[in-house]
C-alpha positions in Angstrom: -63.8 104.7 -9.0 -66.3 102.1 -10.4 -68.3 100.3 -7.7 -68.0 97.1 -9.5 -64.5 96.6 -8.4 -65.0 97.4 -5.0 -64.3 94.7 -2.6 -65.0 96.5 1.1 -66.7 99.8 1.1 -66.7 102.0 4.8 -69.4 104.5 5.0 -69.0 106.8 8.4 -68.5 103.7 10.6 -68.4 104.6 14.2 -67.7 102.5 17.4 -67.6 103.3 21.0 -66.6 100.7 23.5 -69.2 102.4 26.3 -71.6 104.7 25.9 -69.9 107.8 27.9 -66.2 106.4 26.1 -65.1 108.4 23.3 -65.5 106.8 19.5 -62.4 104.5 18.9 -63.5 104.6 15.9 -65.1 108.2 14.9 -67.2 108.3 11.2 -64.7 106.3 9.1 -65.4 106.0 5.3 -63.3 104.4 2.4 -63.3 102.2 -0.3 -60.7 99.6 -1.4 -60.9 97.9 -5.0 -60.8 93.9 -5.4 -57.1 93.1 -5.4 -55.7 96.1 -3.8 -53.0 95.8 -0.7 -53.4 98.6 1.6 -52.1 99.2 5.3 -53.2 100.4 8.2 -51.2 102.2 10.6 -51.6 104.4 13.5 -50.2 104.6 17.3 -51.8 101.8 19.8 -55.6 103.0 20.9 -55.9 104.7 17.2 -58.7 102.9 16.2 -57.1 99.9 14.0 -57.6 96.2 15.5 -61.2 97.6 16.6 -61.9 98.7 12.6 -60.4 95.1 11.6 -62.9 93.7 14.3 -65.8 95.6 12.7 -65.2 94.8 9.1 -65.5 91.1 10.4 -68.5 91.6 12.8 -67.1 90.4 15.4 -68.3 93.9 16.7 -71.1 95.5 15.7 -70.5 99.4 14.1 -73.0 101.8 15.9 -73.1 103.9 13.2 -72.9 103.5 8.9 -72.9 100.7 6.2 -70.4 98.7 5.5 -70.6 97.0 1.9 -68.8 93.8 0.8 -69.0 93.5 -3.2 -71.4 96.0 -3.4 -73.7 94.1 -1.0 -75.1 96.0 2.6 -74.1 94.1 5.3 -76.8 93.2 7.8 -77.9 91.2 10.6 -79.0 88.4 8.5 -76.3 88.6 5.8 -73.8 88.8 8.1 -72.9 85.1 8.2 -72.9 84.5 4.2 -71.1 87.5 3.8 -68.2 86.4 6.0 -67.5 83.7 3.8 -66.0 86.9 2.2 -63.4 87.4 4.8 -60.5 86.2 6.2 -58.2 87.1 9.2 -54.5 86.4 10.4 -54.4 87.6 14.1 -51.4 88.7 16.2 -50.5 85.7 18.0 -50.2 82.6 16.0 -50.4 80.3 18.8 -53.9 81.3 19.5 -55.1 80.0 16.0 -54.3 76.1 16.8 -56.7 73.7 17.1 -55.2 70.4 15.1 -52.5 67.7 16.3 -50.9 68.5 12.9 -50.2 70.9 10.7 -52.1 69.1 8.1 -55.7 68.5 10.8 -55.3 72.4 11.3 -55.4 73.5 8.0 -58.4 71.2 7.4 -60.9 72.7 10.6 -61.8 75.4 8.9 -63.0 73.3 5.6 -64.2 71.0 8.1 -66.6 74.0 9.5 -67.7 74.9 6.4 -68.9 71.5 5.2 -66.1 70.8 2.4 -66.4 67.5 0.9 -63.8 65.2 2.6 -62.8 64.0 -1.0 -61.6 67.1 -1.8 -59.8 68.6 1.2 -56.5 66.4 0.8 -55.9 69.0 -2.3 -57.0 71.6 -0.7 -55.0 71.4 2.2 -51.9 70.3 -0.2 -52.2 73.6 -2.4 -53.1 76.1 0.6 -49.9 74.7 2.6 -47.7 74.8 -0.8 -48.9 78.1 -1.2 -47.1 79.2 2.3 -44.1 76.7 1.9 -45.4 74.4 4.8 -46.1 71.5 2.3 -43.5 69.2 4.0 -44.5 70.3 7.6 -48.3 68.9 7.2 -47.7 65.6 9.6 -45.8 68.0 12.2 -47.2 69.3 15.1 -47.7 72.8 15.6 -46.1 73.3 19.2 -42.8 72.3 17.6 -42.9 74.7 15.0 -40.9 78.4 14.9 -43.2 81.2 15.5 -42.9 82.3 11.4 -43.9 78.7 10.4 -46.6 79.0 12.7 -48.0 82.0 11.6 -47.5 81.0 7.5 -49.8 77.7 8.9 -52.4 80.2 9.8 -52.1 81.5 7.0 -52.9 78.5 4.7 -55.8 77.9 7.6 -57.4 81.0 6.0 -56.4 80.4 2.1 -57.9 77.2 2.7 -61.4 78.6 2.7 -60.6 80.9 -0.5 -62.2 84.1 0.9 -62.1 87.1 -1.4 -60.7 89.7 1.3 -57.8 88.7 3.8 -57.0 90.9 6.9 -53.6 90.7 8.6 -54.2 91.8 12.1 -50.6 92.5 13.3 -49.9 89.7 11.8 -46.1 90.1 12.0 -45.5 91.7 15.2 -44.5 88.4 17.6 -42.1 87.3 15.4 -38.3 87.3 14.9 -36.7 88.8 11.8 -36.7 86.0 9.6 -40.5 85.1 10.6 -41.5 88.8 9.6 -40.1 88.6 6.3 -41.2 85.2 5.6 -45.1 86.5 6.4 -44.6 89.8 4.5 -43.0 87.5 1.6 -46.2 85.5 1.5 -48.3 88.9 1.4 -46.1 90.5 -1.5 -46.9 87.2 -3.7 -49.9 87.1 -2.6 -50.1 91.1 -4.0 -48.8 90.2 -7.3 -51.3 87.6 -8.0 -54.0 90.1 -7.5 -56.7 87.5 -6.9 -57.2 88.4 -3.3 -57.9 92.1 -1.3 -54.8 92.5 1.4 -55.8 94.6 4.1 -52.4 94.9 7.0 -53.0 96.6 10.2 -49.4 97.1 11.1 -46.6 98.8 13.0 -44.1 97.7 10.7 -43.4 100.8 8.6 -41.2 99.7 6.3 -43.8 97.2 5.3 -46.5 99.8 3.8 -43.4 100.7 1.0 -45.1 97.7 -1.0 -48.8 99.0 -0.4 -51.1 100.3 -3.2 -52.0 102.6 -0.5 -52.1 103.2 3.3 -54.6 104.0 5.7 -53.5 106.4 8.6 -55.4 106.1 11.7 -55.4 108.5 14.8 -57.4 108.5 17.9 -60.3 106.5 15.8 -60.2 109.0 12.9 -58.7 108.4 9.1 -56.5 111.0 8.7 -54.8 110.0 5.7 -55.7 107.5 2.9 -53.2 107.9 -0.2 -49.8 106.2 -1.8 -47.4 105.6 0.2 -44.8 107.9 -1.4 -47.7 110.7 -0.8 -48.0 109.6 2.5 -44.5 109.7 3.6 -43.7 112.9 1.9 -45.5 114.2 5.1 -43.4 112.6 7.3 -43.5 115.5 9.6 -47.1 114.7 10.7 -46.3 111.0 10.8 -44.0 112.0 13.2 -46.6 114.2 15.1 -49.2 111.6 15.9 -46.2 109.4 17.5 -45.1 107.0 14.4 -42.1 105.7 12.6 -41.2 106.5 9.5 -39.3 103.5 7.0 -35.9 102.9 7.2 -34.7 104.2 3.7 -36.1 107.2 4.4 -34.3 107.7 7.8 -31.0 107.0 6.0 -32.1 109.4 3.3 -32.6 112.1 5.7 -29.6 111.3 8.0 -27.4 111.7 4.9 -29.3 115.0 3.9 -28.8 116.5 7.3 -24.8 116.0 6.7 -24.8 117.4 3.8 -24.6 114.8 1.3 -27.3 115.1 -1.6 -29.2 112.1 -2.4 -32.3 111.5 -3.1 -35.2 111.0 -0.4 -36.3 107.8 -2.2 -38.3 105.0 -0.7 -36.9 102.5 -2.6 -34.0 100.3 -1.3 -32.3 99.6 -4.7 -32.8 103.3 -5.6 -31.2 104.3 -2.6 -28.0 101.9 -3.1 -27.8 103.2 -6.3 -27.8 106.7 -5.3 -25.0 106.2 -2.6 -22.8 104.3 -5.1 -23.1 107.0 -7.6 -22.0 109.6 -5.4 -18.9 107.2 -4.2 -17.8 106.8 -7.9 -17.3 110.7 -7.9 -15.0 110.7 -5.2 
């Protein structure tokens, strides 16, 4: 793996909460390449949301490096270096600040000194970008909770940063506002401009990762594919998580005896069950 491509490097990054707790998060190392989309997962108190918080200094890792674009972060870097980073949080109603959807997208450029000239297109492409274009003059209090959270969104594509965490960022919403926000993250995977990094309890959502990061009481435990990953589903199982839906149907229909295969695709699996129902 070249180190010019590498967009967030971990070097045994530990993190205790007190000094006689245990580490929530216990000598923690990998690398992710510029434009990759990888998961985290793990059970709650596994270490995730406090590694997100790390990698964006809002706490301070006791122990290791941390490297953005090949660059040690520091004490004194730590504010350029954020310009870097991005976040989505858990509860999109905690992220408003504007009367409109249009004055909330705009605080952030406002923060960072952005011309006033040039925010109008600014705003206009970030909220396109999420399919809130004709919301901008709305407020935010009568939005759904999915629109909400795809205005966060554009908040943080506003400011252009390289690497964009998603800190649960689905988990408060309905169906239709989950896959709205995972929608957004799979174009935004395509266009490989931008590092994706999802902490997340949503298993079927780490199918589209490049790869997933597997968390247990504050130690990576795994760090592959997916289809790697859930071929130990086992284990997945043994540390107290879910395993995708596909692959519970798979299974299901393996365990009665009817031979398909255990694919974690949802078209591939479709197509499986219709071949064997043509052969009956």
């Amino acid at each position: 793996m070249s180190e010019n491509n590498i967009s967030l490097n971990l070097k045994n990054i530990s993190y205790s909460y007190k000094p006689d707790y245990p580490n929530a998060v216990d000598d923690v190392s990998f690398a992710i390449k510029q434009g990759e989309y990888v998961t985290i997962i793990g059970h709650n108190g596994s270490g995730k949301s406090t590694l997100s918080k790390i990698i964006m200094g809002v706490l301070h890792k006791q122990k290791g490096e941390i490297e953005v674009f090949g660059k040690l972060v520091t004490n004194k870097n730590i504010k350029q270096i954020r310009k870097h980073l991005g976040i989505v949080f858990q509860n999109p109603d905690n992220q408003f600040i504007g009367s409109t959807v249009r004055d909330d997208i705009a605080f952030g450029l406002e923060n960072h000194l952005v011309s006033p000239k040039d925010m109008p297109a600014i705003v206009q492409k970030a909220a396109e970008t999420v399919g809130m274009e004709k919301y901008l003059d709305h407020e935010p209090l009568w939005l759904s909770g999915g629109q909400k959270q795809r205005v966060a969104i554009a908040s943080v594509l506003a400011l252009q940063p390289d690497i964009i965490i998603f800190d649960e960022a689905t988990s408060m919403l309905d169906p239709k506002g989950k896959r709205e926000v995972k929608e957004i993250i799979l174009r935004l995977k395509e266009a490989r401009k931008k590092t994706i990094i999802s902490i997340t309890h949503d298993m079927d959502e780490i199918l589209h990762a490049d790869k997933v990061i597997v968390m247990n009481n504050g130690k990576l435990v795994r760090f592959d594919k997916p289809d790697n990953i859930l071929k130990d589903w086992k284990y997945l199982q043994s540390i107290h998580l879910d395993i995708p839906f596909v692959l519970k149907i798979a299974l299901g229909l393996q365990e009665r005896g009817i031979k398909v295969e255990k694919t974690l695709n949802e078209k591939e699996l479709v197509t499986s069950l219709c071949r064997l129902n043509s052969k009956k």
